[in-house]
C-alpha positions in Angstrom: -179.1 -74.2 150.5 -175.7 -73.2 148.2 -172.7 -74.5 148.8 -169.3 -73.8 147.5 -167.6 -76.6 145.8 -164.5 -78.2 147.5 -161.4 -78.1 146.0 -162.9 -77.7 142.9 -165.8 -80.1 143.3 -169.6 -80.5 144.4 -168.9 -82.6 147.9 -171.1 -82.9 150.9 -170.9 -84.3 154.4 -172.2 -87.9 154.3 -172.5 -89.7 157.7 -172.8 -93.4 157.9 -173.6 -95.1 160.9 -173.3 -98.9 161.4 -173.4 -101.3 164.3 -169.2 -100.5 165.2 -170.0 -96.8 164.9 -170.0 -93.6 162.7 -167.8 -92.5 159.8 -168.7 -88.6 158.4 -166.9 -87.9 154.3 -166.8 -85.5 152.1 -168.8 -86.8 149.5 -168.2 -86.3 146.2 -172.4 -85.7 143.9 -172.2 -87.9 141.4 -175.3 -87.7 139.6 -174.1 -90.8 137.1 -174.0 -93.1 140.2 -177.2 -95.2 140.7 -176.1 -95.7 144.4 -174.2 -94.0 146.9 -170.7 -95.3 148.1 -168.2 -95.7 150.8 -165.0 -97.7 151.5 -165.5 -101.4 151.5 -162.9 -100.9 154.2 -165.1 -98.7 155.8 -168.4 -100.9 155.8 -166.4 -103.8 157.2 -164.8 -101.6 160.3 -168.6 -100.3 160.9 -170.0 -103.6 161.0 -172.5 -103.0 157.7 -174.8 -106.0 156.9 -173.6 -107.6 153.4 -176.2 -107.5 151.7 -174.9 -109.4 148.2 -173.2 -108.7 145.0 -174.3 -106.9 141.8 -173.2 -106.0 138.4 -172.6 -102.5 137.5 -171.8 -100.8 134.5 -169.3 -98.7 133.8 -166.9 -96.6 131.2 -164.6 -99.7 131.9 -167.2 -102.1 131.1 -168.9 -104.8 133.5 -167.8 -104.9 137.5 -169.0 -106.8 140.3 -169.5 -104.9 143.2 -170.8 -105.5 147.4 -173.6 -104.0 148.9 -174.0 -103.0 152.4 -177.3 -102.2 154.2 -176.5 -98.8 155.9 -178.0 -95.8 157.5 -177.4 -92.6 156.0 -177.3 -89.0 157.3 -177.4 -86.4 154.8 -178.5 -82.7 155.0 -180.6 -83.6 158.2 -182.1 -86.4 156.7 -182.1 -89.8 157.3 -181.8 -93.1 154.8 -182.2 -96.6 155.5 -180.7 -98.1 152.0 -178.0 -100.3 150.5 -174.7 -98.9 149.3 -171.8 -99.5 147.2 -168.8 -100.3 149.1 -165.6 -100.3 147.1 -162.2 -98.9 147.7 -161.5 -96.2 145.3 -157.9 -95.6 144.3 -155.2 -94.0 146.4 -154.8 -91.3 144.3 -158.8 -90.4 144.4 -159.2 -87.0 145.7 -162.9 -87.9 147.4 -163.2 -91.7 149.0 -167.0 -91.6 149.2 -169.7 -90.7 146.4 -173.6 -89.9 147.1 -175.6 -91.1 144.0 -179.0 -91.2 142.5 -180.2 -92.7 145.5 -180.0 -89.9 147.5 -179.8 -86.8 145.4 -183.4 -87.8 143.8 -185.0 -86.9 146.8 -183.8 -83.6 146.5 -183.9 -80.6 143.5 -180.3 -80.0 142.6 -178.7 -77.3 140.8 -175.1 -77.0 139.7 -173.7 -74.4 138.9 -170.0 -74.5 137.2 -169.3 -70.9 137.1 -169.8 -69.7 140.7 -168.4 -73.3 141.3 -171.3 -74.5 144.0 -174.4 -76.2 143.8 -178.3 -75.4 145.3 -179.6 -78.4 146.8 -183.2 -78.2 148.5 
């Protein structure tokens, strides 16, 4: 399927559903992301299993970041995996990022010039 980019960017619905309920984003593909994130906000309010800290690398240098156990809807499909949750800043134009561990079950093309990307 092609989709348009979103105010100038490759987002996506995302879905997470935890014990407290369901929260939907546009998600901003970030294919430098290892892992998919949401709010930490957001996991505490749905009730997401902690599952633990871990170090992360960045431009920035070194972070320590949670992870959650969550369930993921994306295109149809379901995940059962652990996700980032961290607060972006206020002035972030996305609050939610789908990573590696999604989009590499999945052949993705983007394309800047038509400004949308072809993910099957």
């Amino acid at each position: 399927m092609k989709v348009k980019y979103k105010d100038d960017m490759p987002v996506l619905e995302l879905k997470v559903i935890g014990p407290n309920g369901m929260k939907e984003y546009d998600a901003y593909l970030d294919t430098g992301a290892g892992r998919s994130l949401i709010p930490e906000k957001d996991a505490f309010d749905l009730g997401l299993p902690y599952a633990g800290d871990t170090t992360i690398i960045t431009g920035t240098g070194k972070d320590s970041i949670k992870l959650y156990k969550a369930t993921i809807y994306f295109l149809d499909r379901k995940f059962f995996m652990l996700i980032f949750g961290r607060d972006l800043p206020e002035q972030a134009l996305v609050k939610a990022m789908i990573g590696r561990d999604i989009l590499d079950h999945y052949k993705t093309c983007f394309d800047s010039i038509r400004r949308e990307v072809e993910i099957v």
